[in-house]
C-alpha positions as CSV (number, residue, x, y, z in Angstrom):
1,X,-65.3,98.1,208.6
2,X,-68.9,98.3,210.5
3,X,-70.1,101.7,208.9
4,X,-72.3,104.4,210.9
5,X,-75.4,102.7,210.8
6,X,-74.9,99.6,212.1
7,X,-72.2,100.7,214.5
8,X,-74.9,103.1,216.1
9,X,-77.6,99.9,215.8
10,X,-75.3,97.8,217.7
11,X,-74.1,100.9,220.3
12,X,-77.9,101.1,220.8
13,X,-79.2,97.4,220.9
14,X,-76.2,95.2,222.2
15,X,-75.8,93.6,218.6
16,X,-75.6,93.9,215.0
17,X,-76.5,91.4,212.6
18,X,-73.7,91.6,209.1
19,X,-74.6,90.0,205.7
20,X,-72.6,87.5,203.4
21,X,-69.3,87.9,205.9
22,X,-68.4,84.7,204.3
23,X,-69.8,83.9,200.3
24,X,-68.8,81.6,197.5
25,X,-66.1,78.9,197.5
26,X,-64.9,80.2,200.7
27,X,-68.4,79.9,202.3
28,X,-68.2,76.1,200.9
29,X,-64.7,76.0,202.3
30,X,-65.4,76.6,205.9
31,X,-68.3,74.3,205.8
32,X,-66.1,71.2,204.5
33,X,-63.5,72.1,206.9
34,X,-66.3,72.8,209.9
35,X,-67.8,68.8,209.3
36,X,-63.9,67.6,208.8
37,X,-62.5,69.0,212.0
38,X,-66.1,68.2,213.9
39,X,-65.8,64.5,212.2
40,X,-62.0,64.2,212.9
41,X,-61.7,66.2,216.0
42,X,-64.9,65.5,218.0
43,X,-66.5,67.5,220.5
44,X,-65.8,70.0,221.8
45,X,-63.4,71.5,219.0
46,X,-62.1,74.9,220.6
47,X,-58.9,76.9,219.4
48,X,-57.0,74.0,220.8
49,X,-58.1,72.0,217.8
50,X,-59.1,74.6,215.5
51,X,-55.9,76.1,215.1
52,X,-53.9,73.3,213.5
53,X,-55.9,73.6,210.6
54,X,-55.4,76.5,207.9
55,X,-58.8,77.4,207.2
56,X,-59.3,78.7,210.7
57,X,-56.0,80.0,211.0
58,X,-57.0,81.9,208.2
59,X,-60.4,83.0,209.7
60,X,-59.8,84.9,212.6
61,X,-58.0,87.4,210.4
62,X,-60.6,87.2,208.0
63,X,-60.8,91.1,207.3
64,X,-64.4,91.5,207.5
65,X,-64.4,89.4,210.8
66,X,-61.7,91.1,212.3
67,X,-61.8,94.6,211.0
68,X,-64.9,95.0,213.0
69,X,-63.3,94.1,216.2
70,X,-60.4,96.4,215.7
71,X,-62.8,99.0,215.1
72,X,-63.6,98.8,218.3
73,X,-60.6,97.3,220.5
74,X,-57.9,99.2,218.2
75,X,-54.5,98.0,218.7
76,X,-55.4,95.7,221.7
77,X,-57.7,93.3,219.9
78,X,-56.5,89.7,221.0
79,X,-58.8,86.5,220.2
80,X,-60.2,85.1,223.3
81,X,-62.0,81.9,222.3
82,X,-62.4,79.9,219.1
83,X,-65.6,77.7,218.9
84,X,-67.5,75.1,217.2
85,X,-71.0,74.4,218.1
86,X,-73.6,71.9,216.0
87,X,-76.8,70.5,217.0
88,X,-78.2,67.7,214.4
89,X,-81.9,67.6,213.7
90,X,-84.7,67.3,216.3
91,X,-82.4,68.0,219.1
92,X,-83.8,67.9,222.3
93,X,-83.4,70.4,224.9
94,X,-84.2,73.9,226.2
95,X,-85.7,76.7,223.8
96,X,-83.8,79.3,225.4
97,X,-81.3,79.9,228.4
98,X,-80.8,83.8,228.9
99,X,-77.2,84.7,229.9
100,X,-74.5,87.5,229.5
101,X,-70.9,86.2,228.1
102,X,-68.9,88.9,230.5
103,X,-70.0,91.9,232.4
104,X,-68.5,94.9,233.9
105,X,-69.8,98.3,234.9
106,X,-69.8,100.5,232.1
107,X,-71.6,100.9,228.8
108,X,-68.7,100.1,226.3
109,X,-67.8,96.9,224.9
110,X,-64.9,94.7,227.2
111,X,-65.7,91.8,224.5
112,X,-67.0,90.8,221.2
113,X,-68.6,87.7,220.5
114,X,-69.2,86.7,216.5
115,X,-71.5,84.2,215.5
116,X,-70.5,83.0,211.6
117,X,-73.9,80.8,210.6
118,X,-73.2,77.5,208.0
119,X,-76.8,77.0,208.1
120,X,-80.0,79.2,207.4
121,X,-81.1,80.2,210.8
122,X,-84.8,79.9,210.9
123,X,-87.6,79.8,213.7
124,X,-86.9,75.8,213.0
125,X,-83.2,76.1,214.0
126,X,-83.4,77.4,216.8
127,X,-82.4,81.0,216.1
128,X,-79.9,83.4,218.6
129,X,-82.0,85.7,220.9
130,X,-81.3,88.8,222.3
131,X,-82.7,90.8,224.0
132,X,-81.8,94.7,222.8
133,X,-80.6,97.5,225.2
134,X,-79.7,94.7,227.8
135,X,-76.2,95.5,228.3
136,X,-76.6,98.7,229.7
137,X,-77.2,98.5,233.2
138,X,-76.3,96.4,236.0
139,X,-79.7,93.9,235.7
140,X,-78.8,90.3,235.5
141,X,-80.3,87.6,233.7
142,X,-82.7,85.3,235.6
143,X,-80.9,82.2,236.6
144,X,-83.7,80.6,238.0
145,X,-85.8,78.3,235.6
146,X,-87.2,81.7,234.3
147,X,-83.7,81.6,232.2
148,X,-85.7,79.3,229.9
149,X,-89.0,81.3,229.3
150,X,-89.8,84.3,226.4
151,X,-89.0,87.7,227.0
152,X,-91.2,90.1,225.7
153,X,-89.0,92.3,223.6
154,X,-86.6,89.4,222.6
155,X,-85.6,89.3,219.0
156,X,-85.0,86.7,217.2
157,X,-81.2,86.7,214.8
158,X,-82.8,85.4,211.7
159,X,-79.7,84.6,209.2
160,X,-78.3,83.0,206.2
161,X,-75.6,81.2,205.6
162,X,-72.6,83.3,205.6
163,X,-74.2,86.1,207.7
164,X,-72.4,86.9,211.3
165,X,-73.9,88.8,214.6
166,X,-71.8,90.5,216.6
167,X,-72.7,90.3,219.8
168,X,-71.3,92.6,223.2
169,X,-70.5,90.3,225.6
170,X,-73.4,92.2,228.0
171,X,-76.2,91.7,226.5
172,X,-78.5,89.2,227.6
173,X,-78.9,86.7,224.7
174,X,-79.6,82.7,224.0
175,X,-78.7,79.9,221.8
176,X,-81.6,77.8,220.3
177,X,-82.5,74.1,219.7
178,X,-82.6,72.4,216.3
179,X,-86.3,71.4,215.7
180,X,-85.5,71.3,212.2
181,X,-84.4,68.5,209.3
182,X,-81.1,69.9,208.9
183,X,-78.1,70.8,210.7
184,X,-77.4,74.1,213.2
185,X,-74.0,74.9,212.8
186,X,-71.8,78.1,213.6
187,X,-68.5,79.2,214.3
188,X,-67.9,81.1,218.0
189,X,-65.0,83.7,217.4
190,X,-64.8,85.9,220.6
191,X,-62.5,89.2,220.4
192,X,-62.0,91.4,223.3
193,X,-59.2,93.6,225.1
194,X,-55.1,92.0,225.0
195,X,-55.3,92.9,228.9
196,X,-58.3,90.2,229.6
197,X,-57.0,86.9,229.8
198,X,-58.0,84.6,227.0
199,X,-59.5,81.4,228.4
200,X,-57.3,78.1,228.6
201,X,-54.4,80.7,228.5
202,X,-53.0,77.8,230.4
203,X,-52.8,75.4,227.2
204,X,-50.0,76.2,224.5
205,X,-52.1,77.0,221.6
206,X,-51.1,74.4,218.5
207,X,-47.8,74.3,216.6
208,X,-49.4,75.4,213.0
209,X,-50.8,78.6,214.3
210,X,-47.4,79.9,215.1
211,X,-45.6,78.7,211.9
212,X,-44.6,81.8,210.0
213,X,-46.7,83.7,212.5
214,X,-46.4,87.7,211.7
215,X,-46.2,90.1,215.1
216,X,-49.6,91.0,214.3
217,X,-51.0,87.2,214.8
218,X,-49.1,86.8,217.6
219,X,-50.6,89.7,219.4
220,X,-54.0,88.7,218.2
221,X,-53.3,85.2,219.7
222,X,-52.3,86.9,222.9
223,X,-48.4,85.7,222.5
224,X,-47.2,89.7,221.9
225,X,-48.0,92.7,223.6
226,X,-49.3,95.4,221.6
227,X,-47.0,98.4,222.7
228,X,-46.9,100.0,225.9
229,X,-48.9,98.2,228.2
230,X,-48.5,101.0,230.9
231,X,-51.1,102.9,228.3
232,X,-54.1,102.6,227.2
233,X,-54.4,104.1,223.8
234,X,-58.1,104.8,222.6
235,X,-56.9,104.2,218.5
236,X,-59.6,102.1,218.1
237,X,-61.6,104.4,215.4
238,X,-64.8,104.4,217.7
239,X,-62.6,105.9,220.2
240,X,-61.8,109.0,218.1
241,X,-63.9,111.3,220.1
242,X,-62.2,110.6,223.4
243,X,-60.3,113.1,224.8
């Protein structure tokens, strides 16, 4: 689970960058399964397609993935979206496009989204930007062409392979463009409150995801409500101090 530090880094700045979520044969893993789903699947490969294979199935319990969301959400954690996202080399394209996942008034986290990197993220690669502090407050990002330009007190998410951000869904951030030799690829797993609607709720999720399904993945997956819905229960252990 996120200790003090880092939860009090991201409380403050919108995000936390984790080390080596994924390492070893299981980092190797996800990659082979990321270019076989991307290869057999095609663009764009969302939970629709993710979740008939086993290694994602697997993932979005992934204890050091999830743990961190239920740290925050508690009981009501659900998965809302499931993503894959590659750029090859010398893409083509803007540098930046500032943007906010989801906002609401209020300073505490509706949603979560992770960012699991296959590939050293370097200036090359186009790395995540942020811009820290930026979800507090009600100041939108520009949607004009100034989306595209530098912010002076961006940062740059420089990570390895294996590393993860985690990311409130308020705070102004961007994706990069591959200027590099090699390959941009991450994994998109976005965790938030049972009550939001996940997106495509409309689409039965795949077959293989449900097989032998506990009540625990069914409520992540949205499929089971997690108690008393009439409720809200601040068990999430962030929310300890609530009264």
């Amino acid at each position: 689970m996120i200790d003090d530090e880092n939860w009090a880094f991201f409380d403050t700045n919108g995000y936390v960058l984790l080390r080596g979520v994924l390492v070893g044969d299981h980092l190797r893993r996800i990659q082979e399964a990321f270019d076989e789903v991307w290869q057999t699947e095609g663009p764009p490969c969302n939970q629709h397609k993710l979740l008939k294979y086993r290694a994602f199935i697997d993932l979005i319990e992934h204890p050091p993935i999830l743990e961190q969301h239920r740290a925050v959400f508690g009981s009501q954690t659900q998965l809302l979206q499931f993503d894959l996202l590659r750029q090859g080399p010398n893409h083509e394209g803007q540098a930046r496009s500032w943007h906010r996942d989801f906002a609401f008034p209020g300073t505490y986290p509706l949603s979560i989204n992770t960012i699991l990197y296959l590939d050293p993220m370097t200036e090359e690669r186009g790395p995540t930007r942020v811009l820290p502090g930026s979800h507090r407050g009600w100041r939108q990002p520009p949607t004009d062409d100034n989306r595209h330009e530098p912010i002076d007190e961006e940062v740059a998410v420089f990570a390895e392979p294996g590393d993860a951000a985690f990311i409130n869904s308020a705070v102004w951030h961007s994706g990069g463009i591959n200027r590099g030799d090699g390959l941009r690829r991450g994994i998109y797993l976005y965790y938030g409150h049972w009550w939001l609607k996940r997106y495509d709720w409309q689409q039965n999720l795949p077959w293989q995801a449900l097989e032998g399904a506990d009540d625990a993945r069914l409520q992540l997956l949205g499929l089971r409500p997690p108690g008393d819905l009439h409720i809200y229960q601040p068990d999430a252990v962030r929310n300890r101090g609530l009264q």
